[in-house]
C-alpha positions as a Python dict, from the first residue, in 0.01 Angstrom:
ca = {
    (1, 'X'): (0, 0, 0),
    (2, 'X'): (123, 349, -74),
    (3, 'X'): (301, 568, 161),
    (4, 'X'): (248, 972, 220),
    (5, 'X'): (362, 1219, 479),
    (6, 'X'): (177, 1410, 717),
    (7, 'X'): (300, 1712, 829),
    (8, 'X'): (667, 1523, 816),
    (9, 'X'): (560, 1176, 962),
    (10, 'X'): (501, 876, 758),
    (11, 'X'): (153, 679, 741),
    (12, 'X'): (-46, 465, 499),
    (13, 'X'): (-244, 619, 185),
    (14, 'X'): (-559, 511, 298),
    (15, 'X'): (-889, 565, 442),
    (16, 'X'): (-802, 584, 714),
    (17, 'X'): (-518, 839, 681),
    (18, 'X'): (-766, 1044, 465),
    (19, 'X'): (-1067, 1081, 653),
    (20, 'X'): (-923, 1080, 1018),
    (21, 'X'): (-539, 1182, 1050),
    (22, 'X'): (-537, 1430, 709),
    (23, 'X'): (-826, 1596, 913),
    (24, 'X'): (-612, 1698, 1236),
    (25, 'X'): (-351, 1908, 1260),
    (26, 'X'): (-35, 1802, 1384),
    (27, 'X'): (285, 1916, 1584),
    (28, 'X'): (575, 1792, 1704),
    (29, 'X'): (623, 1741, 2110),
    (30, 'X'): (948, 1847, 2238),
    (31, 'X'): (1070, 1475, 2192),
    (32, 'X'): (1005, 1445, 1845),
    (33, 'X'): (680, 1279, 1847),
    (34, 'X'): (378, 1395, 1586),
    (35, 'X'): (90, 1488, 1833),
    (36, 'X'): (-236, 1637, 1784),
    (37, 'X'): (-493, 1800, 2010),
    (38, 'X'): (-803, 1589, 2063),
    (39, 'X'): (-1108, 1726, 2216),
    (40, 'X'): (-1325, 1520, 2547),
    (41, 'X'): (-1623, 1457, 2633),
    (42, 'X'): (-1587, 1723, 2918),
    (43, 'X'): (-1495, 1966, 2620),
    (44, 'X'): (-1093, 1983, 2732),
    (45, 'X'): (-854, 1924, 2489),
    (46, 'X'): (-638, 1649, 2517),
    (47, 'X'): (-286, 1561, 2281),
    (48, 'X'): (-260, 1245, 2123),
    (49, 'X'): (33, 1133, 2015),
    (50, 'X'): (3, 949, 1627),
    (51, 'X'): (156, 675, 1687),
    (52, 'X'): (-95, 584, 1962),
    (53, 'X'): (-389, 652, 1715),
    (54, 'X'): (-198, 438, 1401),
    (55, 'X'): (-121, 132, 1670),
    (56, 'X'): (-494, 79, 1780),
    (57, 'X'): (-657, 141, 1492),
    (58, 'X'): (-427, -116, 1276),
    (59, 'X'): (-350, -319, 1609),
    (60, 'X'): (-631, -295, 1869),
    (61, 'X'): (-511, -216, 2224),
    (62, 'X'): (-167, -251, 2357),
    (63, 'X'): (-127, -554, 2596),
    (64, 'X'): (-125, -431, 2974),
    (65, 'X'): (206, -378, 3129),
    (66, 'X'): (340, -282, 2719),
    (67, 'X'): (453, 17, 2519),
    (68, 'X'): (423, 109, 2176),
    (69, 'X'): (722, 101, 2035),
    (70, 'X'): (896, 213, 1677),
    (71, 'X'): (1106, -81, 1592),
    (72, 'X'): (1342, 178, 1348),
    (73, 'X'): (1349, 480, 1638),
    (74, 'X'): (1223, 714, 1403),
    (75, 'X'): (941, 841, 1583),
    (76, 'X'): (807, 1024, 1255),
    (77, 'X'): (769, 657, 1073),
    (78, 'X'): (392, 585, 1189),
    (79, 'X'): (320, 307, 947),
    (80, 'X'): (190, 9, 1117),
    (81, 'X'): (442, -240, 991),
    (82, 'X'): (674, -26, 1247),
    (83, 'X'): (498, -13, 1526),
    (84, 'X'): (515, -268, 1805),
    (85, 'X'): (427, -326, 2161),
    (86, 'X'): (741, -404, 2409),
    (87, 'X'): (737, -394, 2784),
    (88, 'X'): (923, -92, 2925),
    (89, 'X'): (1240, -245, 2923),
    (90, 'X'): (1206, -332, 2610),
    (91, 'X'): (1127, -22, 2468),
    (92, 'X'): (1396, 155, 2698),
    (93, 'X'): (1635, -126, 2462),
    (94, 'X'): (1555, -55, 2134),
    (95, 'X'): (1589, 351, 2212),
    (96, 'X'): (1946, 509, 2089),
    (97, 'X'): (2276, 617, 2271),
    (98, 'X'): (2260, 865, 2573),
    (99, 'X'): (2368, 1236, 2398),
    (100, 'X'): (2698, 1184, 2588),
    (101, 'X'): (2783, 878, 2522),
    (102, 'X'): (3134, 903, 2383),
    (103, 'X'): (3231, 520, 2278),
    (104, 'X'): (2960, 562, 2009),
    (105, 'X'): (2818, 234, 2144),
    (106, 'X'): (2531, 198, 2366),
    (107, 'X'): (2629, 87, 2724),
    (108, 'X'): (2958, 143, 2656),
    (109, 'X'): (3190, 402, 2871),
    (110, 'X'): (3498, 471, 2994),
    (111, 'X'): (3588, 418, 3326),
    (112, 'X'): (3899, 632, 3452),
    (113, 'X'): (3930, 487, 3782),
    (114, 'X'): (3981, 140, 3588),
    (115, 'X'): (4096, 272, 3260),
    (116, 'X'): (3905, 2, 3090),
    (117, 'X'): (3599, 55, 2906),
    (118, 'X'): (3258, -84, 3098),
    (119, 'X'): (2987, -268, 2948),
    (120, 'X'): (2652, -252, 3109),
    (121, 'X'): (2244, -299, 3020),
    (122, 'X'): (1940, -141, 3196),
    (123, 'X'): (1645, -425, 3282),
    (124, 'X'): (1354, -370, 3481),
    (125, 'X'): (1511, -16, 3581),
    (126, 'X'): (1785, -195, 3730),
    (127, 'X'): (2147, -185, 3625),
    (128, 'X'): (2338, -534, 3485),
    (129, 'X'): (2746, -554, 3448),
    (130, 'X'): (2850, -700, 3206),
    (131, 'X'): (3239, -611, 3270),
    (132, 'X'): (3572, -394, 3143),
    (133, 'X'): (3734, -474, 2857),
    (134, 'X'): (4079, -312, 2734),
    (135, 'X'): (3926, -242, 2394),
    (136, 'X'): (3548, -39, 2313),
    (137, 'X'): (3480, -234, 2046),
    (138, 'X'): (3506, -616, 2261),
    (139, 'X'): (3272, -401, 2491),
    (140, 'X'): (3011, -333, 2245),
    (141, 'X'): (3037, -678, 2150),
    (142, 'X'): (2938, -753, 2489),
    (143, 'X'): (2645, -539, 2526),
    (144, 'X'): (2471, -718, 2201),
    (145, 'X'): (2523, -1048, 2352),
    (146, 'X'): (2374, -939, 2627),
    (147, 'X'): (2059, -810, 2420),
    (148, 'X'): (2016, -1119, 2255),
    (149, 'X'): (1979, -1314, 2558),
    (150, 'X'): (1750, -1036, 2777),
    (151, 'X'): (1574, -868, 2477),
    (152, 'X'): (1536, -1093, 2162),
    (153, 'X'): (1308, -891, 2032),
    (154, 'X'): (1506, -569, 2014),
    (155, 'X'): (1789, -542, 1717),
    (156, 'X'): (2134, -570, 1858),
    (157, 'X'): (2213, -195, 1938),
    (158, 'X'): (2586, -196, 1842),
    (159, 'X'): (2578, -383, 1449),
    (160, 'X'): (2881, -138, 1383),
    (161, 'X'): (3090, -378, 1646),
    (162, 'X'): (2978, -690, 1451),
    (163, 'X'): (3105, -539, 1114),
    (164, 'X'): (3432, -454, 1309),
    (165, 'X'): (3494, -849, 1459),
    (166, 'X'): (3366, -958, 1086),
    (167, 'X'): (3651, -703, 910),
    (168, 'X'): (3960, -839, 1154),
    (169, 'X'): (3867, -1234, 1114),
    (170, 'X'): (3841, -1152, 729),
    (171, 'X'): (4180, -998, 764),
    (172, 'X'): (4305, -1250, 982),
    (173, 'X'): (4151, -1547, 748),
    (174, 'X'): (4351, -1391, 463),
    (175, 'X'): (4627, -1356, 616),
    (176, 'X'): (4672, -1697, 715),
    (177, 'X'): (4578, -1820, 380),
    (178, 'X'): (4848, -1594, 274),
    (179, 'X'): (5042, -1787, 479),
    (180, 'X'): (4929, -2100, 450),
    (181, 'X'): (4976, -2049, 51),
    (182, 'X'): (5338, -1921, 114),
    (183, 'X'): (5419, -2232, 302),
    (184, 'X'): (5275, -2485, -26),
    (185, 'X'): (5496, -2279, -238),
    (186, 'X'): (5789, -2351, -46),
    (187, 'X'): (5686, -2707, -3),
    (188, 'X'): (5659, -2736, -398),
    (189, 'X'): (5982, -2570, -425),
    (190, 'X'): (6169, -2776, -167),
    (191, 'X'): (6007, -3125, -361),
    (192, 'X'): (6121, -2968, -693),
    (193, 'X'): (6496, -2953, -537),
    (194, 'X'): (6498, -3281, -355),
    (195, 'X'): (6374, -3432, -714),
    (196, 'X'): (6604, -3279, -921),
    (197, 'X'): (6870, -3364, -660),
    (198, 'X'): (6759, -3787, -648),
    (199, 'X'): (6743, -3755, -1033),
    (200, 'X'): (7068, -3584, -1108),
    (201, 'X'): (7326, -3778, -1250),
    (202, 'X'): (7568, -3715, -1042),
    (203, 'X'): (7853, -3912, -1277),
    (204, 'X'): (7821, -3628, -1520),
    (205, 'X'): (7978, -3404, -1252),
}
């Protein structure tokens, strides 16, 4: 089904989208989300965030004890296929990096006292160690293990880390075949010489 923006957010081209949302007007909150202004039964006004009105209408009502949650993080992309509900922690997971992180991975930081870098994951608002480690990037490494076995549902956080451990065993891998081709070469080379030494006529000499 076709796509179209409203007022910069992304929903379905349909019914839907035409006869309720394109008849609002909308705003973004001071966290980014596209909200509208909804009037009561007592005749207040109430916002309404978009995402809230795409999720029940496509999904029905969120499961108690869940969030709605934007499985990309861009809280402008309201099309349903995007939208899923997670339990608190879960959506705390799948949100980006603190603005000051500075590993550039999530729960990743550097610890002077220990001059290592720390690993650590948030569950059930409590706080889970997962360690130091002399290099960032083992950390990060870490951290997505650590997602995969508490929050399966949420993308690992730190893919970038993956890439990195993928790039070094490729270079490693063709290094030693590198090596391991160096060391046939020689082998041919030494069975060339010990031939042409057993089949040299020596007499001739």
């Amino acid at each position: 089904m076709a796509k179209q923006l409203i007022n910069h957010a992304r929903v379905l081209k349909d019914d839907f989208t035409r006869d309720v949302l394109a008849q609002k007007t909308w705003h973004l909150t001071s966290n980014g989300y596209p909200a509208t202004n909804v009037r009561s039964p007592d005749g207040r006004y109430k916002r309404v965030l978009l995402h809230h009105l795409v999720y029940h209408y496509y999904h029905g009502p969120v499961p108690p004890g869940h969030e709605i949650d934007h499985e990309d993080k861009d809280k402008t992309n309201a099309l349903p296929s995007n939208l899923r509900h997670l339990t608190r922690s879960g959506n705390m997971a799948n949100k980006g990096r603190d603005r000051d992180n500075t590993s550039g991975y999530k729960g990743v930081s550097w610890n002077k006292n220990r001059s290592l870098w720390v690993a650590n994951i948030r569950k059930n608002g409590n706080r889970i160690s997962l360690g130091g480690f002399a290099d960032k990037h083992e950390a990060a490494r870490r951290v997505n293990a650590a997602y995969r076995e508490h929050f399966p549902e949420v993308a690992i956080p730190n893919s970038a880390a993956e890439c990195e451990a993928r790039e070094l065993t490729k270079i490693a891998c063709e290094s030693n075949r590198k090596a391991e081709s160096g060391v046939l070469i020689l082998r041919g080379k030494i069975q060339e010489n010990k031939d042409e030494f057993t089949n040299c006529d020596w007499t001739k000499s």
